[in-house]
C-alpha positions as CSV (number, residue, x, y, z in Angstrom):
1,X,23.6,-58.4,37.2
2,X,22.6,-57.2,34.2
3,X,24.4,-54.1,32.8
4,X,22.6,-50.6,32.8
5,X,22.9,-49.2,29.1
6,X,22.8,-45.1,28.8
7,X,21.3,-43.8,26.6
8,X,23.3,-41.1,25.1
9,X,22.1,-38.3,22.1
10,X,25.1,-38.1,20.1
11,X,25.0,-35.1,17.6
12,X,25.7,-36.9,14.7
13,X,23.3,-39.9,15.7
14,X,20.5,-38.2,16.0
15,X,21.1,-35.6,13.2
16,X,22.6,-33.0,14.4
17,X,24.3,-30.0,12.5
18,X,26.5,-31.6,10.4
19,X,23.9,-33.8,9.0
20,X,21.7,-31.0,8.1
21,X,24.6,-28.9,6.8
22,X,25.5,-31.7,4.3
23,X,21.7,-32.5,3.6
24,X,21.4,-28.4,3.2
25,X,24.8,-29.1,0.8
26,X,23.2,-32.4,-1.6
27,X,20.0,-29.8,-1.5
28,X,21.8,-27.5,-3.3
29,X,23.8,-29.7,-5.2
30,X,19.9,-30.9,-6.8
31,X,18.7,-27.8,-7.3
32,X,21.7,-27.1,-9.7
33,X,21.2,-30.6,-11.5
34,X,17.6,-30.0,-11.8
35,X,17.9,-27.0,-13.6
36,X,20.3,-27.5,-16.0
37,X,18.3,-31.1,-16.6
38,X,15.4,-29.5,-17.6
39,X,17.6,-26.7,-19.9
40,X,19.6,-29.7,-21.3
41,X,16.1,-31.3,-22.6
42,X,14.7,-28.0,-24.0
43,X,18.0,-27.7,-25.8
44,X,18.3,-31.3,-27.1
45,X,14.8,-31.8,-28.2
46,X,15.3,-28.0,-30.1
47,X,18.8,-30.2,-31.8
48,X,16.7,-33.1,-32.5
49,X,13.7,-31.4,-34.3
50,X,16.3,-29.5,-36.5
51,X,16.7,-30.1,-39.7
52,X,20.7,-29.6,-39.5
53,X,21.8,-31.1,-36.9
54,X,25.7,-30.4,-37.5
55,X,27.0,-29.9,-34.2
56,X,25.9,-33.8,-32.7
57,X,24.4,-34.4,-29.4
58,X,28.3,-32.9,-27.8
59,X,27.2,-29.7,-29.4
60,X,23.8,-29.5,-27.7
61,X,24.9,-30.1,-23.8
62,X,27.2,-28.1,-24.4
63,X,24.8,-25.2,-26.0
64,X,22.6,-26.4,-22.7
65,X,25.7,-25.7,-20.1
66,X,26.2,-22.2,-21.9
67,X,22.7,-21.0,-21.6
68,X,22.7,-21.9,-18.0
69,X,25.5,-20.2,-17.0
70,X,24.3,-17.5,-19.3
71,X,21.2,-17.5,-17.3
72,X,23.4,-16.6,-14.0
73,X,24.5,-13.4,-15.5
74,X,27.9,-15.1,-16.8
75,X,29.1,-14.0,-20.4
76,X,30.0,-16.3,-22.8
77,X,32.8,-16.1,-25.5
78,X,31.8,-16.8,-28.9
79,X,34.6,-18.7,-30.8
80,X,32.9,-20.0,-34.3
81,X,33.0,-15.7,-35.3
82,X,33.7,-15.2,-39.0
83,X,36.8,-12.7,-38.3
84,X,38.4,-15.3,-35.6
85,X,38.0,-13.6,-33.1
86,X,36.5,-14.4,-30.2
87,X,33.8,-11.9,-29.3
88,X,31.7,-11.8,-26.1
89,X,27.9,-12.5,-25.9
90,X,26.6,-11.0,-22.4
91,X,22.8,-10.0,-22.7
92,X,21.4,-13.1,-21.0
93,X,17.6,-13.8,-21.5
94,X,15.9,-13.1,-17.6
95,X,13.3,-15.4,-18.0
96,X,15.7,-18.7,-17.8
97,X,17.0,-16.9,-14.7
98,X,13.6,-18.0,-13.4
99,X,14.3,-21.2,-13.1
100,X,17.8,-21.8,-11.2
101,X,16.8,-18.6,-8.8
102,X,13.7,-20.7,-7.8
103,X,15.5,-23.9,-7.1
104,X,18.1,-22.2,-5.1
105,X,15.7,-20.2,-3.2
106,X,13.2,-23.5,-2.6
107,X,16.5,-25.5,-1.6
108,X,17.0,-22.6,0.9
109,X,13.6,-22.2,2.2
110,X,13.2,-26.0,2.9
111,X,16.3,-26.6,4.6
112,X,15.1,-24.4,6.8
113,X,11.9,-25.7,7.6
114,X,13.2,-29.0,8.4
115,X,15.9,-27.9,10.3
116,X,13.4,-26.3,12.6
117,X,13.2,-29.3,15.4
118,X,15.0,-28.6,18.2
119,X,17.2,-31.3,18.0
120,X,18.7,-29.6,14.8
121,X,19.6,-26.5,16.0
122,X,20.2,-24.4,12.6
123,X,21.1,-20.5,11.8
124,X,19.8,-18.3,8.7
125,X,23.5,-18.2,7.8
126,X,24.3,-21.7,7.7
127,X,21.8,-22.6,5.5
128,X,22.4,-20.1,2.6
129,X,26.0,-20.9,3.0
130,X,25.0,-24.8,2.5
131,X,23.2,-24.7,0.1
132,X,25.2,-22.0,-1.7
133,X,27.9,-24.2,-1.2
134,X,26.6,-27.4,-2.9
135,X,25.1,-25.2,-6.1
136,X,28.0,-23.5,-6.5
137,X,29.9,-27.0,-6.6
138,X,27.6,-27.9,-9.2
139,X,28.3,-24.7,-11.4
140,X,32.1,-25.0,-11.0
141,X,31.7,-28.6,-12.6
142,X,29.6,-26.7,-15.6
143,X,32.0,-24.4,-15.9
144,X,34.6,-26.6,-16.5
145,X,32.8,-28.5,-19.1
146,X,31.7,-25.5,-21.2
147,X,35.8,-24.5,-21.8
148,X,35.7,-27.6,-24.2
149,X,32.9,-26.4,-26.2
150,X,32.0,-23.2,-28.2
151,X,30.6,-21.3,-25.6
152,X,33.2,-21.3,-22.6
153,X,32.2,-19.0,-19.7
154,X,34.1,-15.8,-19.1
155,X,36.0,-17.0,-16.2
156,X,36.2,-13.2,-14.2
157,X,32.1,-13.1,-14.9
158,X,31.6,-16.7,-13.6
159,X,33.3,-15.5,-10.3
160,X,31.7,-12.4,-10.1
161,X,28.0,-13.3,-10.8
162,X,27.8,-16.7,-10.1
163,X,27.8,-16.7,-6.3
164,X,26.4,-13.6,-6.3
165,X,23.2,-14.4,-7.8
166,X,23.3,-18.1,-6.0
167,X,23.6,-16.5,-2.5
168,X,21.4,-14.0,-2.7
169,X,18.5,-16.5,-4.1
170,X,19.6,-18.4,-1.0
171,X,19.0,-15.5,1.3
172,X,15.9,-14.8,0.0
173,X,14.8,-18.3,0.7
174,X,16.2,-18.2,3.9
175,X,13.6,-15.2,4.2
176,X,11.0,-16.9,3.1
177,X,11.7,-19.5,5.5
178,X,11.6,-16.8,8.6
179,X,8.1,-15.5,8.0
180,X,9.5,-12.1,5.7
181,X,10.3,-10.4,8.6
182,X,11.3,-6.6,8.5
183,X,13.8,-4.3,10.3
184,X,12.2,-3.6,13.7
185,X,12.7,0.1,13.3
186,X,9.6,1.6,11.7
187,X,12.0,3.9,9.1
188,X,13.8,1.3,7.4
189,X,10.8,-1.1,7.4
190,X,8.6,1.7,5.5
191,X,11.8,3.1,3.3
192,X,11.3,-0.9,2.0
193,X,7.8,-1.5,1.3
194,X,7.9,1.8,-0.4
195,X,11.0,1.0,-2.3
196,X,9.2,-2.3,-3.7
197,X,6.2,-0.4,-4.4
198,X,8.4,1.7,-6.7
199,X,10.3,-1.0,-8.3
200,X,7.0,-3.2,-9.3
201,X,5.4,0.1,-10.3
202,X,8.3,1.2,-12.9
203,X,8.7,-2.8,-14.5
204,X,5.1,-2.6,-15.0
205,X,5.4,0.9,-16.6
206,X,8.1,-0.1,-18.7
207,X,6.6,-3.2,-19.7
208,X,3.3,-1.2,-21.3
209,X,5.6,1.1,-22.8
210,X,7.4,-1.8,-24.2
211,X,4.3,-3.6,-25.3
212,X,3.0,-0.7,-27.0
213,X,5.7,0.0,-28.7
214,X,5.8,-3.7,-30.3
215,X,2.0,-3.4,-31.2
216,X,2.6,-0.1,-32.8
217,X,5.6,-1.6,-34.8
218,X,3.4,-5.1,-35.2
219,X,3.9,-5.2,-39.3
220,X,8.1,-4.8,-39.1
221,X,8.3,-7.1,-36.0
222,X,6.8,-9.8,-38.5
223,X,8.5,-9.5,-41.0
224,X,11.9,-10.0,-39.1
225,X,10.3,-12.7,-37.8
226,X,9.9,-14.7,-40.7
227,X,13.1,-13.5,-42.2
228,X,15.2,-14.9,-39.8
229,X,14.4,-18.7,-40.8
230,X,11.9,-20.3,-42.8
231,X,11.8,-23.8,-40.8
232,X,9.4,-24.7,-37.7
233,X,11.6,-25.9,-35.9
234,X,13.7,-22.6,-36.4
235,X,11.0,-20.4,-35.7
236,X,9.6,-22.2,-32.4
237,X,13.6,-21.2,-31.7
238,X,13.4,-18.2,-32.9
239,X,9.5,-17.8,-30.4
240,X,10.9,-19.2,-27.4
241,X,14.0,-16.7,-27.1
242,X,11.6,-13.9,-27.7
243,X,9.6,-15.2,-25.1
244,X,13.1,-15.1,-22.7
245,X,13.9,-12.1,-23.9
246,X,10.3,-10.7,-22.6
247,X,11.5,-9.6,-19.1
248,X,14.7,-7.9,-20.7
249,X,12.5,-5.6,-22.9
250,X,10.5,-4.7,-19.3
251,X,13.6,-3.4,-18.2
252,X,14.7,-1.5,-21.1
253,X,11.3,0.1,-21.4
254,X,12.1,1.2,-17.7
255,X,15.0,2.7,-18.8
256,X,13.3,4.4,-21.4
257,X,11.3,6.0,-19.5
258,X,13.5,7.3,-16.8
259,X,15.4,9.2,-19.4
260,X,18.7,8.0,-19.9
261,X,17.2,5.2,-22.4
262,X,19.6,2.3,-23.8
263,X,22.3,1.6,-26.2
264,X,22.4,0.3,-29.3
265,X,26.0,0.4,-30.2
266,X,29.0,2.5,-29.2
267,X,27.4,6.4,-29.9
268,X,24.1,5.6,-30.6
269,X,21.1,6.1,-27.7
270,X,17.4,5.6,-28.1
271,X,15.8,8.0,-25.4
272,X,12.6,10.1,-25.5
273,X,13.7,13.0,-26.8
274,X,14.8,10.6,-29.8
275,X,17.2,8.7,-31.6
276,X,20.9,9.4,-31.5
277,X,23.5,8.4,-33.3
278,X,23.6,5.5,-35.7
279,X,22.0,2.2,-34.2
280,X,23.8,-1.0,-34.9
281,X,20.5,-3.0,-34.3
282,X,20.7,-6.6,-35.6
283,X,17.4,-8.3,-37.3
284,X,15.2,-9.4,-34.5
285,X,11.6,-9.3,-33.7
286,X,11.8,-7.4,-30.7
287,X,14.4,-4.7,-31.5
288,X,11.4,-3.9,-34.2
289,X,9.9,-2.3,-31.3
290,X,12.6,1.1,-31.3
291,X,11.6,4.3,-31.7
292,X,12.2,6.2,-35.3
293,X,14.7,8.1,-35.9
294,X,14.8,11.8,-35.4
295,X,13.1,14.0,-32.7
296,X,10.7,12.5,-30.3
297,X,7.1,13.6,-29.9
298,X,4.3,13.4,-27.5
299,X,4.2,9.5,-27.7
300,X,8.2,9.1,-26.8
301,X,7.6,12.0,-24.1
302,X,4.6,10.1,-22.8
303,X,6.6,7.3,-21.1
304,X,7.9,9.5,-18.5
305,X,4.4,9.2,-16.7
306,X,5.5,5.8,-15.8
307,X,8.7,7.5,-13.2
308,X,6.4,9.9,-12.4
309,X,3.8,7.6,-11.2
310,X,6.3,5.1,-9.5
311,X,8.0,8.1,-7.4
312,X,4.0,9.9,-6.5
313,X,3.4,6.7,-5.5
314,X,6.7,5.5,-3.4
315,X,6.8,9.2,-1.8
316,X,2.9,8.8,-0.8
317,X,3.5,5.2,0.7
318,X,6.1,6.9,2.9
319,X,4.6,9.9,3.9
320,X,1.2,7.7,5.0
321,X,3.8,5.8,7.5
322,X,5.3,8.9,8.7
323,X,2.1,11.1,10.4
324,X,4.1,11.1,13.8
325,X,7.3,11.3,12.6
326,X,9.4,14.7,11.9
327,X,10.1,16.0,8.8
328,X,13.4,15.4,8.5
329,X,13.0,11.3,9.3
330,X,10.3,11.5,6.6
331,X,12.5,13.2,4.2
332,X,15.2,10.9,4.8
333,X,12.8,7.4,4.6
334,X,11.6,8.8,1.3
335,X,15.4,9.7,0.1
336,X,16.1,6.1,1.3
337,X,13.2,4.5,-1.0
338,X,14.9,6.3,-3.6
339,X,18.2,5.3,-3.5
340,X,17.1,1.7,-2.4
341,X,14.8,2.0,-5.4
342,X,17.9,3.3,-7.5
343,X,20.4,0.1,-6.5
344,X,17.6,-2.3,-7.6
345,X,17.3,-0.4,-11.1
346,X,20.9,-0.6,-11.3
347,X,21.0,-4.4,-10.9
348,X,18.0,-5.1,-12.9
349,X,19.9,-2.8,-16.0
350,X,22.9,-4.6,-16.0
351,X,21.6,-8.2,-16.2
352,X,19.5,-6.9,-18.6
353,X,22.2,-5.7,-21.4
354,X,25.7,-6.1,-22.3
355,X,28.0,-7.1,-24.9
356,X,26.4,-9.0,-28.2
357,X,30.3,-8.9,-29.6
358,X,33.5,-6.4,-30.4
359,X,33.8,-2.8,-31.4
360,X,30.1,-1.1,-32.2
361,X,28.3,-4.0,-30.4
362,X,30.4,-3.8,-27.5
363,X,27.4,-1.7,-25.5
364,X,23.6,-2.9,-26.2
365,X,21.1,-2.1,-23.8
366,X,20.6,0.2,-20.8
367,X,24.0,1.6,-19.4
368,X,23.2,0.1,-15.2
369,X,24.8,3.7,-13.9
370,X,22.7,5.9,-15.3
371,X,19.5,4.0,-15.2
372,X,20.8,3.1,-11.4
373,X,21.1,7.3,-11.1
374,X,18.0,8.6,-13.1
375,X,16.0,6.4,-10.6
376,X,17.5,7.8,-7.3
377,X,16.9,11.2,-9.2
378,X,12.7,10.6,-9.9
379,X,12.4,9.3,-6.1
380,X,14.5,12.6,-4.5
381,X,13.0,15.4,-6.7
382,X,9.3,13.9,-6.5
383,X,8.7,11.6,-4.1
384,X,10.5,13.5,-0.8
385,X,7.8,16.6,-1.6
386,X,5.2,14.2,-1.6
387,X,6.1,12.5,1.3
388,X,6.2,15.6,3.3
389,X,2.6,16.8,2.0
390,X,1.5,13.8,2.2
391,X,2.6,14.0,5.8
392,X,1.4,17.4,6.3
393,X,-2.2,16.4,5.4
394,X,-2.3,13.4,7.5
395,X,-1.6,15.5,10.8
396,X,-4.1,18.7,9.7
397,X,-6.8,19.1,12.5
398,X,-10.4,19.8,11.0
399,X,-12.2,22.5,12.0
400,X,-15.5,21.1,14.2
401,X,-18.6,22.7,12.3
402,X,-21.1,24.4,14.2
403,X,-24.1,22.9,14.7
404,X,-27.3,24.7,13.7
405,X,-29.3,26.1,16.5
406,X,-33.1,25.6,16.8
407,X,-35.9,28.6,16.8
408,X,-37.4,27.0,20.2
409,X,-33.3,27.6,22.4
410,X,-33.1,30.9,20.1
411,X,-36.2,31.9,21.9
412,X,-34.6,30.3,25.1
413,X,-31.8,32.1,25.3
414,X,-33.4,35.6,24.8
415,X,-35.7,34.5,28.0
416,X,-33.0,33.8,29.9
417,X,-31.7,36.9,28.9
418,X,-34.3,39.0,30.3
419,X,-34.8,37.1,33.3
420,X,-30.6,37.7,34.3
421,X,-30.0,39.4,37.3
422,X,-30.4,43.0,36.9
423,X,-33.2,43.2,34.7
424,X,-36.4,45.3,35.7
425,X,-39.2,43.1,35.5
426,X,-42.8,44.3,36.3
427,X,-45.5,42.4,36.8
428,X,-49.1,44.0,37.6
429,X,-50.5,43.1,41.1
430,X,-53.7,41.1,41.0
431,X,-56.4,41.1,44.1
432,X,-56.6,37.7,45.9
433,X,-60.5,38.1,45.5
434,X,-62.6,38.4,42.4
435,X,-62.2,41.6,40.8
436,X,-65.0,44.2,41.0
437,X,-67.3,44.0,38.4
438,X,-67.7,40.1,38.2
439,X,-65.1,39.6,36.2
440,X,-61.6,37.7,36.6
441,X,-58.0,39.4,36.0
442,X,-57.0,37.8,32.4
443,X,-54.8,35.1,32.4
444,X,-52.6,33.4,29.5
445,X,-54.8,30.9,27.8
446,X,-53.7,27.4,29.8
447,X,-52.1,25.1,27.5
448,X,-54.1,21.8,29.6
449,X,-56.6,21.5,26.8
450,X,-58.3,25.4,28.1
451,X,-58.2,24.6,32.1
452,X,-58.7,27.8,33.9
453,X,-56.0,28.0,36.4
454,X,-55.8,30.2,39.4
455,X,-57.5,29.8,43.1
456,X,-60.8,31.2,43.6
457,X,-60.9,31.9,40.0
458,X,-59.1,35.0,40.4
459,X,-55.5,35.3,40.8
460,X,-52.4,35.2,38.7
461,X,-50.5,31.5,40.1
462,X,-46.1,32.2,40.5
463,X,-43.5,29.7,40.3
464,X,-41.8,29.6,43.8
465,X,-38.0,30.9,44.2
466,X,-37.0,27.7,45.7
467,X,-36.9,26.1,42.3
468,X,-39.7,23.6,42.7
469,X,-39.4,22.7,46.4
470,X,-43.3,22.9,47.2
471,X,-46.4,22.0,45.4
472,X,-47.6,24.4,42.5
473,X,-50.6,25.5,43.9
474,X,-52.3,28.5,42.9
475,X,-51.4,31.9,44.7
476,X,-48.8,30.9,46.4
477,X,-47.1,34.4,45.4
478,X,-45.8,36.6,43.7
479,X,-44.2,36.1,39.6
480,X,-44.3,36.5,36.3
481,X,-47.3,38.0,34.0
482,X,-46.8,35.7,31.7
483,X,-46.2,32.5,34.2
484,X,-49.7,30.0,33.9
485,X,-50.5,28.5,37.0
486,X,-50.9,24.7,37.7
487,X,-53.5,24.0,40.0
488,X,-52.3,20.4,40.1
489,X,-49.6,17.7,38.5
490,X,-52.4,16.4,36.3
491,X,-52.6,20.3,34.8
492,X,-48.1,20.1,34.3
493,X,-48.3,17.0,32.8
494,X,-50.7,18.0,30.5
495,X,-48.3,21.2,30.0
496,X,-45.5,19.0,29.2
497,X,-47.3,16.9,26.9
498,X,-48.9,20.0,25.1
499,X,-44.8,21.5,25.0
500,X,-43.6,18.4,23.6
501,X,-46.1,18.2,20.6
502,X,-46.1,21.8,19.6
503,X,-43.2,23.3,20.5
504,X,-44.9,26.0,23.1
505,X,-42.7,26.8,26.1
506,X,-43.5,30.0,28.6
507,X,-40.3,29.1,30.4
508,X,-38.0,28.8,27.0
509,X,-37.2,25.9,28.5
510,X,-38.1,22.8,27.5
511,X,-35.8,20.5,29.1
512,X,-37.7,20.4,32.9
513,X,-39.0,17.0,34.0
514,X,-42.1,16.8,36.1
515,X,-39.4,15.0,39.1
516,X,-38.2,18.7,39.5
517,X,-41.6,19.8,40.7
518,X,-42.2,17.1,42.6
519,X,-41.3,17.5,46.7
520,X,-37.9,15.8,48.5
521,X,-38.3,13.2,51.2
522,X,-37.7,15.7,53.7
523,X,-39.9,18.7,53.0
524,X,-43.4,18.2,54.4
525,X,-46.1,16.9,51.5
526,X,-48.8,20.0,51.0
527,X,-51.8,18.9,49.5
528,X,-52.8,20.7,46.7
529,X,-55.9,22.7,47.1
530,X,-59.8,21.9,46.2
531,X,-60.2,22.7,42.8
532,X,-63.5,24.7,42.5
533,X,-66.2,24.1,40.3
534,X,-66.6,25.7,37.3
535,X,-69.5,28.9,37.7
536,X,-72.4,27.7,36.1
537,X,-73.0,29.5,32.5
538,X,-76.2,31.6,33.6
539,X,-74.3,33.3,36.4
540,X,-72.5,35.4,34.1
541,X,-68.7,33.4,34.6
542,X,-65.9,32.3,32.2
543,X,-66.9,28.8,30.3
């Protein structure tokens, strides 16, 4: 007898979650390598195209290793100074922060996709802790190297920014990965769309103010240009760290514009209302860009349109969420957006500065507190008011307009007024017979195209009280003077036609239908009467 084999799914066999937590682990670990790969060939083919190439190939990966852990927000400690002394270099250019942040955050996102089978059962958590895990593995080894070179890594920075900006690239893959969701409660969910449309709207703003700034100070940005080094290879150097440097001047135009402004040096602040103190600004195309000294004018004043705008625009987003909520939850979601608004500032300020080296230069750029606090400021003292009248309008009720009212119901109405119970209506009494004389009682002109109405030619036709329960035949009692008589339905329908095309309505209604005359199936049909022959025109009668 043969033996019966079961077939069993062991976890790790068929890739369960320790083989995805060490795939999410080497996934991190490449995202790290490929990053500092591609820095290390930007930074060796800059070494080889240099015309003094003192520091050998050692020098360059080791230049390579600080910029990338400069790029994480880590400060560096400069030991080639001309005093001796080591003195810290901390403003890191954002742009090679692009990089690394997107590799962590792909790493993130994809181990997340694949782990999505359900034989690979796999949490949010896990996979940012993965592939944290593997990066920061990779950074530690970095680290490590650059102590032997002459940019080693501040080791309390390294531990502080490091995993903070690894993990939360990680998270934001994760994200990614979960279809962006929101918070399921409809305040926090709005307090953070309106908090990014804030943020995007104040780096844009600071980034024209920055960029106008540089145009306007085009000739002096030059000329440090092409007085730091006189060599291509020095100024494609010299270009590319401008270009790095681009997101860090977005920032600090931000900060400009909020109000508390930026450092440049210990004492010395560049805000609108001018220049303060005595800036310790090294040569450098972009620091070309600062405002003159002395007072500012209209121009430095101008830049606090860009706050103003972000916080109109962060309380309006709010208070269009927030039609049937109180006042006091859309007070708070729009005090939220600011403070949430506020942290990111904050953040955003302090990668952006720092340290360029000892004593005056310790300070150099926006100061993250008060940047972090002028922000929170702009969204609480604008943006709650317009969030509540923003609010306010959205739940108005319009007025309904009164529609205009026609001559002909005008004319209806004051019919119906005299015909209301208790009015004294008088209406002559006609013979039954022709009148003495030869001639006929005079009737209203018929509207049928000039049919004379009336039986026996001589008496004024009524409209019966029943409300059109009989035929409309002529004498059938008393009514109005100024009621025509139908002798037939051909001579109504003819009425109705004639009422329709010219407006003309005894009744001052014109709403009847010739149904309403017509008899119900159980009143007795009357035929109408004979209609008589017109009197011939040499007997003396009507035409």
């Amino acid at each position: 007898m043969a033996p019966v084999i079961h077939v069993t799914e062991h976890f790790l066999v068929q890739g369960g979650r320790s083989a995805a937590l060490a795939t999410a682990c080497v996934r991190g670990g490449v995202a790290a390598g490929l990053g500092l790969g591609a820095l290390a060939v930007l930074v060796v083919a800059a070494w080889i195209g240099s015309p003094y190439p003192d520091s050998g190939p050692g020098g360059a990966l080791h230049l390579a290793a600080g910029l990338w852990l400069l790029a994480h927000g880590v400060d560096l400690v400069r030991t080639d100074t001309l005093s001796g002394l080591p003195a810290p270099l901390g403003i890191a250019p954002m742009l090679l922060a692009v990089m690394p942040v997107w590799l962590v955050h792909r790493a993130a996102r994809d181990t997340l996709e694949a782990a999505a089978h359900p034989r690979r059962p796999f949490a949010a958590a896990s996979a940012v802790g993965a592939v944290s895990g593997g990066y920061l593995l990779v950074a530690a080894a970095v680290v490590l190297y650059g102590t032997s070179g002459p940019l080693p890594a501040d080791l309390l920075a390294a531990g502080l920014w490091l995993p903070a900006v690894v993990l939360g690239a990680a998270a934001a893959g994760a994200w990614t990965a979960l279809g962006r969701p929101l918070p399921s409660q409809p305040h926090p969910a709005a307090a953070l769309r309106a908090t990014g449309l804030g943020l995007v709207t104040l780096l844009g703003g600071g980034a024209v103010v920055a960029a106008v700034s540089l145009a306007w100070h085009a000739g002096e940005a030059q000329t440090a240009y092409t007085a730091l080094t006189g060599e291509w290879s020095g100024r494609i150097a010299v270009l590319l760290l401008v270009l790095a440097l681009l997101p860090n001047m977005a920032v600090w135009g931000t900060a400009y514009g909020l109000g508390p402004g930026f450092a440049l040096g210990t004492g010395a602040f560049a805000t609108p209302l001018g220049l303060v103190g005595d800036p310790a600004a090294p040569p450098f195309p972009l620091l070309a860009a600062l405002p003159d000294d002395g007072r500012g004018g209209w121009a430095q004043g101008a830049a606090a349109a860009v706050p103003l705008v972000a916080a109109l625009l962060q309380g309006g987003r709010v208070g269009r969420a927030s039609r049937a909520w109180t006042a006091r939850d859309t007070a708070l979601t729009a005090l939220g957006a600011a403070w949430g608004c506020g942290a990111a500032v904050a953040v955003l300020s302090a990668a952006a500065g720092g340290p360029l080296g000892t004593a005056r230069l310790s300070v150099f750029g926006p100061v993250w507190w008060q940047t972090g606090a002028a922000a929170v400021l702009w969204g609480a003292c604008v943006g709650v008011p317009v969030a509540l009248a923003v609010r306010a309008w959205g739940r108005r009720v319009p007025r309904p307009k009164p529609l205009p009212v026609p001559a002909e119901a005008s004319v209806g109405r004051a019919v119906a007024a005299s015909e209301a119970p208790g009015a004294a209506v008088s209406a002559p009494s006609a013979p039954e017979g022709p009148a003495a004389g030869g001639a006929d009682t005079e009737k209203p002109p018929a509207p049928s195209g000039g049919k004379a109405s009336g039986a026996s030619g001589g008496s004024a036709a009524s409209v019966p009280a029943s409300g059109g329960s009989g035929a409309k035949a002529a004498g059938a009692g008393p009514g109005r003077a100024d009621e025509p008589s139908y002798a037939d339905y051909a001579d109504y329908t003819a009425h109705s036609a004639y009422t329709a095309h010219s407006g003309y309505d005894p009744y001052g209604d014109a709403a009847f239908e010739p149904y309403d005359y017509l008899p119900a199936a159980w009143e007795p049909t009357v035929p109408p009467p004979p209609r008589p022959a017109p009197p011939a025109a040499d007997q003396g009668g009507p035409a």
